[in-house]
C-alpha positions as a Markdown table, in Angstrom:
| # | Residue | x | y | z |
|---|---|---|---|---|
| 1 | Unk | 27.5 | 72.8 | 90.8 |
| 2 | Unk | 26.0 | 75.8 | 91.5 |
| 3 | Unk | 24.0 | 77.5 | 89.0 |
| 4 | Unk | 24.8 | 80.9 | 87.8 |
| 5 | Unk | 23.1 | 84.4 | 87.2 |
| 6 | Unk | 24.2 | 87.4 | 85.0 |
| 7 | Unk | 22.8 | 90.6 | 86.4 |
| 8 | Unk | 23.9 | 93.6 | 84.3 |
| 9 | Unk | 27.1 | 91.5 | 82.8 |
| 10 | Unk | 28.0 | 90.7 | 86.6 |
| 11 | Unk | 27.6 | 86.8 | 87.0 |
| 12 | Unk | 26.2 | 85.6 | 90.8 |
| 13 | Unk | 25.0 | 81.9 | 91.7 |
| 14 | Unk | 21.7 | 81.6 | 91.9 |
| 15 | Unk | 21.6 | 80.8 | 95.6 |
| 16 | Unk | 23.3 | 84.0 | 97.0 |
| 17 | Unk | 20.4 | 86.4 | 95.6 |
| 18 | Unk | 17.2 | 87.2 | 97.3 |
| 19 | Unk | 16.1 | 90.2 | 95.1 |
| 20 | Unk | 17.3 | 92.1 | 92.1 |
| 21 | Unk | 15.6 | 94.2 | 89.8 |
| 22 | Unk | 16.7 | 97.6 | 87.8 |
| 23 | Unk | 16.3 | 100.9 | 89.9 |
| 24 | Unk | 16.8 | 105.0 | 88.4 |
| 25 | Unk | 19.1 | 107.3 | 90.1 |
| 26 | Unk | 19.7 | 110.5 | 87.9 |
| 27 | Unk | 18.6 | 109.3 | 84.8 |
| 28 | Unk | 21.0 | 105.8 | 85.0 |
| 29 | Unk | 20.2 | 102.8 | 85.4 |
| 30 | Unk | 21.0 | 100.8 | 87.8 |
| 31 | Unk | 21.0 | 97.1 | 89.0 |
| 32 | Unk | 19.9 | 96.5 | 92.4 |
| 33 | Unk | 20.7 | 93.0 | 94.2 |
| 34 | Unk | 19.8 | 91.9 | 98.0 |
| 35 | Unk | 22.2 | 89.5 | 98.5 |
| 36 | Unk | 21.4 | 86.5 | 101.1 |
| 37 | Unk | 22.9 | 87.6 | 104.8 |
| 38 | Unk | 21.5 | 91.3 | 104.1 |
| 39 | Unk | 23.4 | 93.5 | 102.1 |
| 40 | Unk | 22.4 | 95.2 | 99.2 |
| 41 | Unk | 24.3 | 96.2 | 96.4 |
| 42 | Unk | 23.9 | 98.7 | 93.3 |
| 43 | Unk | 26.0 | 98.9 | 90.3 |
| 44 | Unk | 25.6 | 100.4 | 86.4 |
| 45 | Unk | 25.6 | 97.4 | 83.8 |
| 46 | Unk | 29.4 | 96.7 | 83.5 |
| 47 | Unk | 31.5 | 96.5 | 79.9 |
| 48 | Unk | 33.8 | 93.5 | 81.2 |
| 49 | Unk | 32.5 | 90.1 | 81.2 |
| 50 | Unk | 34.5 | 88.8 | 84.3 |
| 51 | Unk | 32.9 | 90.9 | 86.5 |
| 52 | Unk | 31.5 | 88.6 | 89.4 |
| 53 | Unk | 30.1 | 88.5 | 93.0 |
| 54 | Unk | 30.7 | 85.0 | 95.1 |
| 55 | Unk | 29.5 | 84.9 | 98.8 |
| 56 | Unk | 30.8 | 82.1 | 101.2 |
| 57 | Unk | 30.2 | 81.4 | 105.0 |
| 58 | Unk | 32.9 | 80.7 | 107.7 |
| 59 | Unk | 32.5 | 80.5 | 111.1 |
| 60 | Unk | 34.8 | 81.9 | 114.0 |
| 61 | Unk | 34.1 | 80.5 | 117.2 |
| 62 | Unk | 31.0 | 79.6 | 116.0 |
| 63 | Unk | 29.8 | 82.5 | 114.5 |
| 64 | Unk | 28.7 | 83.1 | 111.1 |
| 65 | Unk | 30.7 | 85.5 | 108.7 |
| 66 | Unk | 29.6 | 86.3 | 105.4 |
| 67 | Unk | 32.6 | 86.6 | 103.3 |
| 68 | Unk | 31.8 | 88.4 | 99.6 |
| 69 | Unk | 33.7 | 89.1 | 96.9 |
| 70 | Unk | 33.2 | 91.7 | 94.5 |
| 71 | Unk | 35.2 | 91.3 | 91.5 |
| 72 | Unk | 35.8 | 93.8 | 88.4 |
| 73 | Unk | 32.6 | 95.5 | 89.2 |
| 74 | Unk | 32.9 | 99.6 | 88.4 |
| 75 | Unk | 30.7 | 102.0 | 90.2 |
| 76 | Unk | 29.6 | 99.5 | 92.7 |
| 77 | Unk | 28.0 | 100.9 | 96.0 |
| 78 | Unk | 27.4 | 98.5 | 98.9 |
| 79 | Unk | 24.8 | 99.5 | 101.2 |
| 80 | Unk | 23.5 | 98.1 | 105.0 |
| 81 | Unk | 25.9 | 95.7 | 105.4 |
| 82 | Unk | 25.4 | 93.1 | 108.5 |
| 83 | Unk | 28.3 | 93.8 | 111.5 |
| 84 | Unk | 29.1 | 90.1 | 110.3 |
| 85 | Unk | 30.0 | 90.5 | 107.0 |
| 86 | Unk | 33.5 | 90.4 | 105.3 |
| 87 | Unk | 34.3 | 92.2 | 101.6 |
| 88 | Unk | 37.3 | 91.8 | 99.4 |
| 89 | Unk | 36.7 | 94.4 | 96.7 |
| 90 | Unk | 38.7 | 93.4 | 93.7 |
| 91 | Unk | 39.7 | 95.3 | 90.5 |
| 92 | Unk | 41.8 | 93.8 | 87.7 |
């Protein structure tokens, strides 16, 4: 089993993060996360505790696809995404 992260009440695995850390913008604070595959994502802590990212490959005729999903995650901002990457934002 994968082991989990909580960045900012968001939960990740472990294994789909390369870097995170707290950045400013206008006086809030946000969380910063490079995910593995290249894209980066910014968000405000979050109130919910079901709020979650999950990343899984598939290929299609042998290419890679990146496929993320962003789950209950307010104020969330995804930027530089890779051509092969697929997002399902979700909010419930």
């Amino acid at each position: 089993m994968t082991e989990k992260v909580t960045i900012g009440n968001v939960n990740f695995d472990k294994d789909s993060i390369l870097v995170s850390r707290e950045v400013y913008e206008k006086g809030q604070k946000l969380n910063y996360v490079f995910l593995v595959g290249g894209t980066k994502i910014m968000f405000p802590d979050q109130e919910k505790k079901n709020a979650a990212v999950s990343l899984a490959t598939r290929y299609n005729k042998d290419v890679a696809e990146i496929c993320a999903w962003f789950d209950n995650i307010k104020g969330l901002i995804v930027e530089e995404a890779p051509l092969n990457w697929n997002y399902r934002i979700r909010e419930m």
